[in-house]
N, C-alpha and C positions, 0 to 999 in steps of 0.2 A: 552541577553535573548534568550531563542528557542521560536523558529517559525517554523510553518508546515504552508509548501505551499501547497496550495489543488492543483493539474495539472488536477486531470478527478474526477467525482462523479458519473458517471454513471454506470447501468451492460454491461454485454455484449452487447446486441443488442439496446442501445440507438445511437441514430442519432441527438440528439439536445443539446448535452452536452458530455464530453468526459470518457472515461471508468476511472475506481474507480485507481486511483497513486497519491503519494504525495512527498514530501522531509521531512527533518526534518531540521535544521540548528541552528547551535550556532549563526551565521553572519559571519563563516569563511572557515568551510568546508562545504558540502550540504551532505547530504544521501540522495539517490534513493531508495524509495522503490517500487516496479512494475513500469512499463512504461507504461500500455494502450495497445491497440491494433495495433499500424501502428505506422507512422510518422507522425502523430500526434502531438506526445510527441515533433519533435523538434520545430514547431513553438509555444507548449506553453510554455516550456524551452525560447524560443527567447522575447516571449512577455512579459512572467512574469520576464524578467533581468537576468536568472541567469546565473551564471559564471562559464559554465560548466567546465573551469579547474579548480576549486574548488571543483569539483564531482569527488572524488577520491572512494566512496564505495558503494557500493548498494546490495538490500535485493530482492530476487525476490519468492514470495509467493509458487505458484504452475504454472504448465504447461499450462494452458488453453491461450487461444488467446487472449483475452482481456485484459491479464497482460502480458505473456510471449513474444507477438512479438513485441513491443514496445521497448523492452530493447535491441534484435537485431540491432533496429536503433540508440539506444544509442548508442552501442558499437560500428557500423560505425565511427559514428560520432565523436565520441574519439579516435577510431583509425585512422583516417584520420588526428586529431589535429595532434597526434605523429608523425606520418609521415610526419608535414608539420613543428614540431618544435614548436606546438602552446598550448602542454600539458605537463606537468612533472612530472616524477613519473608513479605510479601504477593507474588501474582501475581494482578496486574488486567486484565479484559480489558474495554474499553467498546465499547460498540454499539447498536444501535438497539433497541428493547421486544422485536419478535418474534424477531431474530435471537439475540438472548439466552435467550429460551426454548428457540431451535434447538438451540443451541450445547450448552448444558447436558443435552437432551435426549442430544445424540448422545455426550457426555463418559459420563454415566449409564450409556448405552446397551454405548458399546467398550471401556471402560477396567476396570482391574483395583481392588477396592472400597480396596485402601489409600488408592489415588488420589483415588476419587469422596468419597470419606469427608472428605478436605479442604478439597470444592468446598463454599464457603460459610460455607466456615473461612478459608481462608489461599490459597482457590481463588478470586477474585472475580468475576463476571461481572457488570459492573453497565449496566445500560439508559442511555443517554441519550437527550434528547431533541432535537427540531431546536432548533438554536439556543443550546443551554445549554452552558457552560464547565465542563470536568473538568481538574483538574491529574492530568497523567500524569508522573510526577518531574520532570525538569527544562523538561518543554513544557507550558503550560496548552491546553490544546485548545477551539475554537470547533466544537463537530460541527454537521452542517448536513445535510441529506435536499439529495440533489441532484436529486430527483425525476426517478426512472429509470422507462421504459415497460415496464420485465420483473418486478424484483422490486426492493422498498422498500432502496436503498443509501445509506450518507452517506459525505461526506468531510468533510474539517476543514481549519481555519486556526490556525495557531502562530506568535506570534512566537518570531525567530530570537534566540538571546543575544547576536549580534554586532547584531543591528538588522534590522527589513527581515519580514516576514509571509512566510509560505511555506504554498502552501493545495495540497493533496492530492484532487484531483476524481475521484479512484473510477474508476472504469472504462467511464464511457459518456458522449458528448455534453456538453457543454455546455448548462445550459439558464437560461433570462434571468435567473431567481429564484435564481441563485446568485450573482449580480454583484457585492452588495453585498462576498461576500464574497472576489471573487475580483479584482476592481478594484483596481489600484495595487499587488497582490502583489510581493514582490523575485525569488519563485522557485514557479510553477507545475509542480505533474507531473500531465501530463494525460498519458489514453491515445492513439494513433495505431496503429492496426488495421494500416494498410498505406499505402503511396504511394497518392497521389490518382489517378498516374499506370496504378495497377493496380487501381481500384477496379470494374473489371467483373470482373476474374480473381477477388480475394478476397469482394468481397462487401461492405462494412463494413456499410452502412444497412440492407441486411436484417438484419446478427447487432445492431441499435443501437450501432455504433459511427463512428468518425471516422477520417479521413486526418489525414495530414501537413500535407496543404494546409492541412484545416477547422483544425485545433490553432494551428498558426502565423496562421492569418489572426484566430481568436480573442485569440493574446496578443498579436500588433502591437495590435489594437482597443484592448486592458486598458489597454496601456502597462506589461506584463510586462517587464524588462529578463532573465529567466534561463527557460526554457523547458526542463523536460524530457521526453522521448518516449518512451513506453514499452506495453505491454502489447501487444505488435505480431505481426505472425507472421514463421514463422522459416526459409521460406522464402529469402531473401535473407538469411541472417544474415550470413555470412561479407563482404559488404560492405554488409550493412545501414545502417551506419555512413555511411557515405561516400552512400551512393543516399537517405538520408531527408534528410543536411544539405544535399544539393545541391536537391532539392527545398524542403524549409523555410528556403533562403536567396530564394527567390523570393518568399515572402511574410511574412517574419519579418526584421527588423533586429539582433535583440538575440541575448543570447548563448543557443544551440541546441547542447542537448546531447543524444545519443544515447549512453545507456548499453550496458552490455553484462552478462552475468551477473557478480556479484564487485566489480565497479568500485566505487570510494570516491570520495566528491565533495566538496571544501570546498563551502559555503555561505557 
């Protein structure tokens, strides 16, 4: 069965929950997709069990801080396995042309040269483009440019091994030219910045983000049957839960989920 691990639910600047990454997992390989902001990622990697030499592939969104430097320490951290004999095989990371440049820039840049010495060896960063399929071990991925107004992001689509498409939309809005690929999905994870009902307090549309409301009223539209909400602020966390589904049953029929840091989800 796949399982997505929740590792962060938050945006950028939450303090009480960790920023928006997840995996996806058959029960044999893991996919990484974003890391979070810091190191972070490796004690929730530690706490949640996983097997990081079983993390052979990873997706990394767009360049911003709260997803981008988190994989950095990924990449330490795998490269120190190889060099100590405790990982085998490849560590992939896909993403967009410039964000690949970044990535590796900033690898070169922090990291200690046993490490960087791998990159391009058994360190992969490889570019994709809109539209084009990469197998990430047990997921082939559809990447896609979801045509963001800040900085160049993609998200993807994967069929699930039980059945059913599961498409991951990045971190900003909704926009028409992703339809194709987001129509008829079994399981959407968009982001939801904050209740619609607080969107003077938070802000969303200025930072280009979306409510509760906008999310839900997009996947009733798809005919999404599995919605999940996340990169939110953390404010409300402690009954976060409970205030986004009572909201997203107002304009969403289908099954709404609000994660939380840690949570496992069948698919």
């Amino acid at each position: 069965m796949d399982r997505l691990l929740v590792f962060g639910t938050g945006n950028a600047t939450v303090t009480e929950c960790y920023n928006t990454c997840f995996s996806l997992t058959d029960g044999k390989e893991f996919l990484l997709v974003d890391a979070g902001g810091g190191n972070g990622i490796l004690g929730i990697l530690k706490y949640m069990k996983v097997p990081v030499e079983r993390m052979h592939h990873a997706f990394l969104s767009h360049r911003h801080t709260d997803h981008m430097l988190g994989m950095v320490w990924v990449i330490r951290l795998i490269g120190t396995m190889m060099t100590q004999d405790r990982y085998e095989g490849t560590f992939t990371v896909y993403c967009h042309r410039e964000l690949a440049a970044d990535l590796e820039c900033l690898v070169r840049m922090t990291l200690d040269k046993r490490v960087v010495r791998l990159v391009g060896e058994r360190i992969l960063v490889v570019p994709v483009e809109d539209g084009e399929e990469v197998d990430a071990g047990p997921y082939r991925l559809t990447c896609f440019d979801i045509h963001s107004d800040k900085t160049r992001q993609f998200g993807f689509s994967t069929l699930l091994n039980g059945g059913g498409r599961l498409v991951f939309l990045g971190d900003e809005p909704y926009r028409d030219a992703c339809e194709p690929y987001v129509r008829g999905a079994r399981w959407l994870l968009s982001e939801a910045f904050c209740l619609h009902s607080q969107a003077d307090v938070f802000k969303p549309y200025e930072k280009y983000h979306s409510t509760v409301k906008d999310a839900c009223e997009l996947a009733e539209r798809m005919n999404i049957p599995n919605l999940l909400l996340w990169h939110t602020e953390d404010s409300n966390l402690a009954c976060r839960r409970s205030l986004y589904s009572r909201e997203g049953r107002m304009y969403y029929s289908g099954n709404l989920v609000i994660p939380d840091d840690a949570d496992i989800i069948d698919l």
